[in-house]
VOPAGU-2260 file (C-alpha; in pm, 1 decimal, decimal comma):
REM VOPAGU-2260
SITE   aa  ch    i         X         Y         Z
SITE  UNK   A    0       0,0       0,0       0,0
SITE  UNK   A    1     129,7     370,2     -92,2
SITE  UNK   A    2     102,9     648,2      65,3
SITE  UNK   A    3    -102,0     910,6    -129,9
SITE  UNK   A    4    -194,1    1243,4     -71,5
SITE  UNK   A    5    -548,2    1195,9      76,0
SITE  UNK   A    6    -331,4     959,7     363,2
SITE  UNK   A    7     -66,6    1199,8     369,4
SITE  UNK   A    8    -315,9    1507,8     463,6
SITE  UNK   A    9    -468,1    1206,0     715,2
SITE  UNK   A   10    -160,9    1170,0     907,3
SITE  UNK   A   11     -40,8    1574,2     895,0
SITE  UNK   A   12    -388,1    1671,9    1112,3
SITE  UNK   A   13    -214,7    1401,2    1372,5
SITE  UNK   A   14      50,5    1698,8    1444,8
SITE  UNK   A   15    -121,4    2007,9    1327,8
SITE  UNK   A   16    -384,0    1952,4    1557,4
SITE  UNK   A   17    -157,5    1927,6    1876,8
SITE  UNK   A   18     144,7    2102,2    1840,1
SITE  UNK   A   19      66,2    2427,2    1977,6
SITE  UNK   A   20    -191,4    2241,8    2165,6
SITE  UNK   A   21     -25,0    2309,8    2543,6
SITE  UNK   A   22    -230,3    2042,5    2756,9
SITE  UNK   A   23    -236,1    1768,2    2851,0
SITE  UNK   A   24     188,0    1770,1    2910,0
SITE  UNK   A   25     378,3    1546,9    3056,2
SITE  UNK   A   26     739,7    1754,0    3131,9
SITE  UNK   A   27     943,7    1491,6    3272,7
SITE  UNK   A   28    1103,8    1795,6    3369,2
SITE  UNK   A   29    1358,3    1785,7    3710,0
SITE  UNK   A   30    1313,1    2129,9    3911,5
SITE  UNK   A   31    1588,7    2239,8    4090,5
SITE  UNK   A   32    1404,9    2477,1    4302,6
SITE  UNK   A   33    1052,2    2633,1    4259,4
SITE  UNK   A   34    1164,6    2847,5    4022,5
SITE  UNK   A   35    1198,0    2605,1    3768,7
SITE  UNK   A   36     812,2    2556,5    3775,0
SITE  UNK   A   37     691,0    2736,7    3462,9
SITE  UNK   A   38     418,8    2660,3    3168,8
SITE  UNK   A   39     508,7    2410,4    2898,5
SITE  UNK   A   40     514,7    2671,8    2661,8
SITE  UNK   A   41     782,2    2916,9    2820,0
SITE  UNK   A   42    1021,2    2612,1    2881,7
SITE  UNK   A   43     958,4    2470,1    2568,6
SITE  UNK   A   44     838,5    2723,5    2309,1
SITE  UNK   A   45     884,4    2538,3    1971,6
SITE  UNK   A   46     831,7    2199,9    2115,5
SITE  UNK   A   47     533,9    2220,3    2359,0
SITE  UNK   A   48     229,9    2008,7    2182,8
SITE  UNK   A   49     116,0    1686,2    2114,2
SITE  UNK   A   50     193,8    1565,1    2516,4
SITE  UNK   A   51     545,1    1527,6    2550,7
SITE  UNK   A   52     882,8    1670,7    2425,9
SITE  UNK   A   53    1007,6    1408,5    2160,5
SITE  UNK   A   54     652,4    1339,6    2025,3
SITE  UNK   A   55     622,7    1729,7    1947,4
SITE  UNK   A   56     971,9    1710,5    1730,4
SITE  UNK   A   57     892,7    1400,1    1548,3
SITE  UNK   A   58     561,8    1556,0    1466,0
SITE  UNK   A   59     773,3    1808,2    1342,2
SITE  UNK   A   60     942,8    1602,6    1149,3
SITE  UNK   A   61     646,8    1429,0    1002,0
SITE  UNK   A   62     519,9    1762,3     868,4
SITE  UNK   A   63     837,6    1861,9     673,8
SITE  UNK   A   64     875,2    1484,8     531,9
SITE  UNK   A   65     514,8    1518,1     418,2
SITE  UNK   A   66     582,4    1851,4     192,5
SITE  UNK   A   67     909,4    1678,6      82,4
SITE  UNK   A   68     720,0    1368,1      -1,4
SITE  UNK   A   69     404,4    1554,5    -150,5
SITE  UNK   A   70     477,6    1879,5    -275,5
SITE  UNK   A   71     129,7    1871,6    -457,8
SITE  UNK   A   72     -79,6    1838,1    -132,1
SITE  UNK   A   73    -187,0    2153,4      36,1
SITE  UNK   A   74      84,1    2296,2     250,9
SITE  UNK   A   75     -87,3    2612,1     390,5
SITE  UNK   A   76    -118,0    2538,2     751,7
SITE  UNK   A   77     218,2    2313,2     785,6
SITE  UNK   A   78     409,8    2602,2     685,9
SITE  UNK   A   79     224,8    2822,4     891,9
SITE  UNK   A   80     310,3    2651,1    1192,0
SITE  UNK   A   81     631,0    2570,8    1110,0
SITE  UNK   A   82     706,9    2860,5    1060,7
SITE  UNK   A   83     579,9    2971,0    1417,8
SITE  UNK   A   84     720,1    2746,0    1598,9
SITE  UNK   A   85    1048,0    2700,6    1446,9
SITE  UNK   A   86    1199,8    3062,6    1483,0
SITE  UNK   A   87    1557,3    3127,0    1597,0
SITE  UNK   A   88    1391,6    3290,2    1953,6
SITE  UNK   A   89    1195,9    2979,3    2009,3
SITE  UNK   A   90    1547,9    2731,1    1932,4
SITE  UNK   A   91    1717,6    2963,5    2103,8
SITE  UNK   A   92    1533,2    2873,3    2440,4
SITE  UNK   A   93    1498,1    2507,1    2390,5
SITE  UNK   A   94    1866,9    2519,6    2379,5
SITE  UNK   A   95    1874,0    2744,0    2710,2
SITE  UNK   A   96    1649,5    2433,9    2865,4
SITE  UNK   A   97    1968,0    2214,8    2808,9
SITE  UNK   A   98    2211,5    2475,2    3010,9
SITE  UNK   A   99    2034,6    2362,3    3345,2
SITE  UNK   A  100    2254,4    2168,6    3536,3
SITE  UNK   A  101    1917,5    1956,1    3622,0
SITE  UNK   A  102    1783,4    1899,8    3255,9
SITE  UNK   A  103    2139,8    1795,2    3036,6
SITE  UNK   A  104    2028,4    1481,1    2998,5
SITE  UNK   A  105    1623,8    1586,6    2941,7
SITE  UNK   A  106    1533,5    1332,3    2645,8
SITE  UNK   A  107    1848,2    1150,0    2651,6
SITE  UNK   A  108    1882,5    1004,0    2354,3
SITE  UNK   A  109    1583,3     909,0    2193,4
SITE  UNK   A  110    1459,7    1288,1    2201,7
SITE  UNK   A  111    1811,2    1390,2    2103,6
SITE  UNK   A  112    1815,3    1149,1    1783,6
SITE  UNK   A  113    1431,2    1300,9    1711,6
SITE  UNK   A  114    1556,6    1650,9    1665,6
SITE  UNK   A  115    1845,8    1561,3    1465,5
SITE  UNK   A  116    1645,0    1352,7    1248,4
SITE  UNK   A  117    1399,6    1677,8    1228,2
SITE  UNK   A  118    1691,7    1894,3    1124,9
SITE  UNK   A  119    1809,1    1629,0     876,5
SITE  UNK   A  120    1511,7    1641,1     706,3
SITE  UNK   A  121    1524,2    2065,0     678,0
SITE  UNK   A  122    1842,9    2006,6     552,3
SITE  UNK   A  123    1746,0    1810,9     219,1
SITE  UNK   A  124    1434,4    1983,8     158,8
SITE  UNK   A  125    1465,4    2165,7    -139,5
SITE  UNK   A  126    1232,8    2461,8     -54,1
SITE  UNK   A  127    1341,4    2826,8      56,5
SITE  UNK   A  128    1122,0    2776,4     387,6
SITE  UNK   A  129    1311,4    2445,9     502,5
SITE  UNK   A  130    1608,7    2623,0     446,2
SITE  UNK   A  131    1540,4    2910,8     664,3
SITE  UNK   A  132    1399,8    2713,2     963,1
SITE  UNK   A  133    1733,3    2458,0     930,9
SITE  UNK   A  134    1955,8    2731,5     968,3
SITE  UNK   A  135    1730,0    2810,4    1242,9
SITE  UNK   A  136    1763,3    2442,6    1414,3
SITE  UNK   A  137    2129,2    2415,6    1355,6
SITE  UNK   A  138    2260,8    2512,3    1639,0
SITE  UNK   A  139    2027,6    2344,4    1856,4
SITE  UNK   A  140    2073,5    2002,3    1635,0
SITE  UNK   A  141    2486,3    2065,4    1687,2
SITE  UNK   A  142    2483,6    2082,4    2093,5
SITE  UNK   A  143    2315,2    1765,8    2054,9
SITE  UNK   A  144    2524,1    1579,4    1887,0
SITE  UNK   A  145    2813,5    1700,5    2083,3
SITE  UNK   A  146    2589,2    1545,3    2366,5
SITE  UNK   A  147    2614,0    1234,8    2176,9
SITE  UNK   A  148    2979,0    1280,9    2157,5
SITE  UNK   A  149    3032,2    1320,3    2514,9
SITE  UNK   A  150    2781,2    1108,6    2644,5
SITE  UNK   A  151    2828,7     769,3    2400,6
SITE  UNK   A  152    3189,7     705,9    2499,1
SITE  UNK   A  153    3061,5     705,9    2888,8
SITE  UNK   A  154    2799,9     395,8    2774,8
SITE  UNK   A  155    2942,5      60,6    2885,8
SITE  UNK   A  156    2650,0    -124,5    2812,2
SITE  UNK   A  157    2373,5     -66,5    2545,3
SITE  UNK   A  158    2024,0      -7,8    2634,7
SITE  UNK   A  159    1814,6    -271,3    2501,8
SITE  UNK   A  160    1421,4    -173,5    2613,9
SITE  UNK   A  161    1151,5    -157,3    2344,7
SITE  UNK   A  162    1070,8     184,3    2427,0
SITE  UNK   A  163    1196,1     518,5    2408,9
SITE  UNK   A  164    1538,9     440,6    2602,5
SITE  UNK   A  165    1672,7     173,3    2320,0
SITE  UNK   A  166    2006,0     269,4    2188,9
SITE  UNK   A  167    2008,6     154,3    1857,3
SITE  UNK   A  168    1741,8     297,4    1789,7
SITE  UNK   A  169    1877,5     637,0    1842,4
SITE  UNK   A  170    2240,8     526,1    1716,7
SITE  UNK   A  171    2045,3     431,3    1372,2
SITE  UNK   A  172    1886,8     818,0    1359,6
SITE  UNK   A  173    2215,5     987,6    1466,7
SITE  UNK   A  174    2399,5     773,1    1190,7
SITE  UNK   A  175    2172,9     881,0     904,1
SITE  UNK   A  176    2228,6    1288,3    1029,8
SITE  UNK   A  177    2631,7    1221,8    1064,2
SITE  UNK   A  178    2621,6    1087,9     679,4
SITE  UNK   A  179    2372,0    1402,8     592,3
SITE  UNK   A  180    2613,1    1670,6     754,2
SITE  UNK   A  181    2947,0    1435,2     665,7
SITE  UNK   A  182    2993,0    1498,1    1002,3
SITE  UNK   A  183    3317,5    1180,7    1002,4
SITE  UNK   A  184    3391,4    1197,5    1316,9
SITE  UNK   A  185    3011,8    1146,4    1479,1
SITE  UNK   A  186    2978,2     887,5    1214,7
SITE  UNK   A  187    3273,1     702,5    1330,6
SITE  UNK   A  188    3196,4     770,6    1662,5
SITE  UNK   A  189    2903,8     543,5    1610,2
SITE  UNK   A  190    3041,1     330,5    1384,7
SITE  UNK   A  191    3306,0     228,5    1668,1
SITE  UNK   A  192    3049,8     224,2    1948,7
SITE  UNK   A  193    2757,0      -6,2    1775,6
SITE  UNK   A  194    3039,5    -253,7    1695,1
SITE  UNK   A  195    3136,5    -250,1    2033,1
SITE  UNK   A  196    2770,2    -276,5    2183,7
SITE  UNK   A  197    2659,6    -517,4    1920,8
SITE  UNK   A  198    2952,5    -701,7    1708,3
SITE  UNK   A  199    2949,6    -989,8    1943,5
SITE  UNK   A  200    2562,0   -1048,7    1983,7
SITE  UNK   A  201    2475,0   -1434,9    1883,0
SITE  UNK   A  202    2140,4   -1655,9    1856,8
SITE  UNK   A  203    1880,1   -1407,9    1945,2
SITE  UNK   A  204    1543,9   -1503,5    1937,0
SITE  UNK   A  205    1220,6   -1353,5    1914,9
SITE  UNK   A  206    1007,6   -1532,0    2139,0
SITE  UNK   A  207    1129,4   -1312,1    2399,6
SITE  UNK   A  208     975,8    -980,3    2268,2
SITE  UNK   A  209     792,4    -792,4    2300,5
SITE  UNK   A  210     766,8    -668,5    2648,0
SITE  UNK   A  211     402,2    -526,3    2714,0
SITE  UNK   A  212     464,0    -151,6    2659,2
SITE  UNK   A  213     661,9    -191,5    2374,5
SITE  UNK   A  214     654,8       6,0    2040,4
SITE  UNK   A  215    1033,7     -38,4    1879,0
SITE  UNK   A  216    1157,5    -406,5    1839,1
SITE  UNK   A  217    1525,7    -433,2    2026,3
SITE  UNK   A  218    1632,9    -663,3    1776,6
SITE  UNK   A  219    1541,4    -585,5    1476,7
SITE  UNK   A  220    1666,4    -205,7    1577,8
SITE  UNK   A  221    1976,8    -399,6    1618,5
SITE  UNK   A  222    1977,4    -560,3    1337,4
SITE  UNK   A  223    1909,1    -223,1    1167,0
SITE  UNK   A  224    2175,8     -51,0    1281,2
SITE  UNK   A  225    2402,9    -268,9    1220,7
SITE  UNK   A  226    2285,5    -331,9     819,0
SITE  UNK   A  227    2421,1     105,5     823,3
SITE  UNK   A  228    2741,5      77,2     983,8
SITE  UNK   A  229    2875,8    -307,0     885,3
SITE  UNK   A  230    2935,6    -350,1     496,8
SITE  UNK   A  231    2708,9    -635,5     344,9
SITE  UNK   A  232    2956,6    -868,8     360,1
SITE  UNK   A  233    3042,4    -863,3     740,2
SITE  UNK   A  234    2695,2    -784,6     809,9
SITE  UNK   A  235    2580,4   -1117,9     628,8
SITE  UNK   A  236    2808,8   -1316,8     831,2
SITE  UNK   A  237    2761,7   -1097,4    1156,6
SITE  UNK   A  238    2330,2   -1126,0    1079,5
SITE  UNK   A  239    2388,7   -1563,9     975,5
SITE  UNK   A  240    2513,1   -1570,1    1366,2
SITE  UNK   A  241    2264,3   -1295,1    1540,7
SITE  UNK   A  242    1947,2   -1447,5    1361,5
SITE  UNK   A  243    1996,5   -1734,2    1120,6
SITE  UNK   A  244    1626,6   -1804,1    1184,5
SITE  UNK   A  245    1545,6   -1477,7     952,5
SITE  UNK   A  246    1699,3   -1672,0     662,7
SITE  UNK   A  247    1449,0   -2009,0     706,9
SITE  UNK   A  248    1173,7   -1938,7     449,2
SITE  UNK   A  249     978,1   -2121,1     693,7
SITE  UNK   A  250    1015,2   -1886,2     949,1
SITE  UNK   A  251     712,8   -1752,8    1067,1
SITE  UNK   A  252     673,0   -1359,8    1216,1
SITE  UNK   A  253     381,4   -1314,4    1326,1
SITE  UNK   A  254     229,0    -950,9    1391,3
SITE  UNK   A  255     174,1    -868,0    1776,4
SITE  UNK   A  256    -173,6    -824,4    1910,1
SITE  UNK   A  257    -340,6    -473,1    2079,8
SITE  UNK   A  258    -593,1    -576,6    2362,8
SITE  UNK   A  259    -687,0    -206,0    2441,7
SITE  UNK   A  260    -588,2     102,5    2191,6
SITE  UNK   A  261    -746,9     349,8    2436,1
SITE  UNK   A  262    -429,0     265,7    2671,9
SITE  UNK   A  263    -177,0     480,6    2616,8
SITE  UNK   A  264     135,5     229,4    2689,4
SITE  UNK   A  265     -61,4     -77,8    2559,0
SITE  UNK   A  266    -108,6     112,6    2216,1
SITE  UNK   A  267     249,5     143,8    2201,0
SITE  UNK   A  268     229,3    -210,5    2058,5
SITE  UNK   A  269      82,8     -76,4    1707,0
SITE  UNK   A  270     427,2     106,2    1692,9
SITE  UNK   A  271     613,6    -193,2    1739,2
SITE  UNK   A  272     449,3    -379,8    1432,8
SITE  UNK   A  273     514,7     -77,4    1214,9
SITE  UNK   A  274     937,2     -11,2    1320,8
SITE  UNK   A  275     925,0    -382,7    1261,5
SITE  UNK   A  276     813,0    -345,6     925,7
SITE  UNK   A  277    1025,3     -43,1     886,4
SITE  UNK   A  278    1319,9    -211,8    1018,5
SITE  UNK   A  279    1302,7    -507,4     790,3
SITE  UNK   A  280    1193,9    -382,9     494,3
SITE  UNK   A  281    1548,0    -198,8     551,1
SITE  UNK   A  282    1722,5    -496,3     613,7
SITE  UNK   A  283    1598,9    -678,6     329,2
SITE  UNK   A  284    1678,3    -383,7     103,1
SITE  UNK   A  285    2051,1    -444,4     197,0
SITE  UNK   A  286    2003,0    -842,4     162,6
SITE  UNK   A  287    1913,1    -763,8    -209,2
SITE  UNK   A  288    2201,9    -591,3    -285,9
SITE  UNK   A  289    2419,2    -945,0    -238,9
């Protein structure tokens, strides 16, 4: 099934409708004193909607994929918003939220990876708008991945949770922005540190996901990750001894099942069917090219 442009106006209401929508919020904000207590808004002026932090920037990031994607659908109201929310005042005091002492690691890394995917996506839109708000972004997108600079070495052990906290999951989005920017040294940054999370990982098995709340697959993200940063020769061999099952044409994967959509965590199930799908519709893309 492909997405068209009745879908595609379908899925931009999703974010339109909430991003300067203020509450419900949910912070996850530390306060060092009372004076940290302030509106979601004034903390967070271009990334305030749709109920947390990192689900307002990958709505973000939705929109400007959409115009990319369709420049033939009507684009009146994304770049309205866009273009009030993304404004160099506005990035200028989401970075400010990152000085506090309490708050450097707010959204650490899945959040992180969000926004850099976000400003990835500015970056290759061919459209004066895009342009503008990237330059806008880019400073706010580089003290991020100097977080991931600083902070990645420090890891010992990789985070392997099917929700927000997985690291390859964020190594995956930060590798795609180091390639865009030809940032080398982030890109071998996480080059070097997914081979030394991952490289050794054997006989995996996926009768041990998911867990109940979760919406991204810790294996396949694995696996994903490390079809970017292996070549397809080492990552053949490296895959035949992480999951040999996934080459059995008789392997079965079956979809997971949703027993309540109105529950916000349960629901995060639907999520994991589709960054499965995403996920190994990548990996079999770099099967093919064997």
């Amino acid at each position: 099934l492909l997405l068209d442009i009745p879908q595609a106006n379908r899925l931009a209401q999703l974010p339109l409708k909430c991003m300067d929508q203020e509450y419900p919020n949910k912070l996850g904000q530390v306060l060092g004193d009372s004076s940290d207590l302030k509106s979601p808004q004034t903390l967070h002026p271009a990334f305030y909607g749709c109920f947390d932090w990192h689900s307002s920037v990958h709505g973000h990031w939705m929109l400007v994929r959409l115009m990319k994607e369709f420049p033939g659908m009507d684009q009146t109201e994304i770049r309205k918003k866009l273009s009030k929310q993304l404004t160099k005042e506005n990035i200028a005091q989401e970075i400010k939220y990152f000085d506090d002492k309490h708050n450097t690691s707010f959204e650490r890394t899945y959040g992180w990876a969000w926004l850099l995917k976000l400003h990835g996506e500015l970056l290759t839109h061919n459209d004066t708008l895009s342009q503008r708000m990237a330059k806008n972004v880019q400073p706010f997108a580089a003290r991020l991945a100097r977080e991931f600079e600083t902070f990645l070495p420090k890891l010992t052990y990789p985070l392997r949770s099917g929700e927000h906290i997985n690291t390859a999951f964020s190594l995956s989005i930060a590798y795609d922005y180091a390639l865009i920017t030809k940032n080398t040294r982030f890109q071998n940054l996480i080059e070097e540190r997914a081979k030394f999370f991952y490289e050794k990982d054997e006989d995996a098995n996926f009768k041990y996901e998911p867990s109940g709340f979760d919406f991204l697959s810790p294996i396949t993200e694995e696996i994903h990750l490390m079809s970017k940063v292996l070549n397809t020769h080492v990552f053949t061999v490296w895959l035949n001894h992480f999951m040999p099952k996934l080459y059995d044409k008789n392997y079965a994967f079956q979809p997971v099942e949703v027993s309540d959509r109105t529950d916000g965590k349960l629901v995060h199930l639907d999520g994991l069917n589709l960054s499965r799908a995403w996920c190994l519709y990548a990996i079999a893309r770099k099967d093919s090219q064997l």
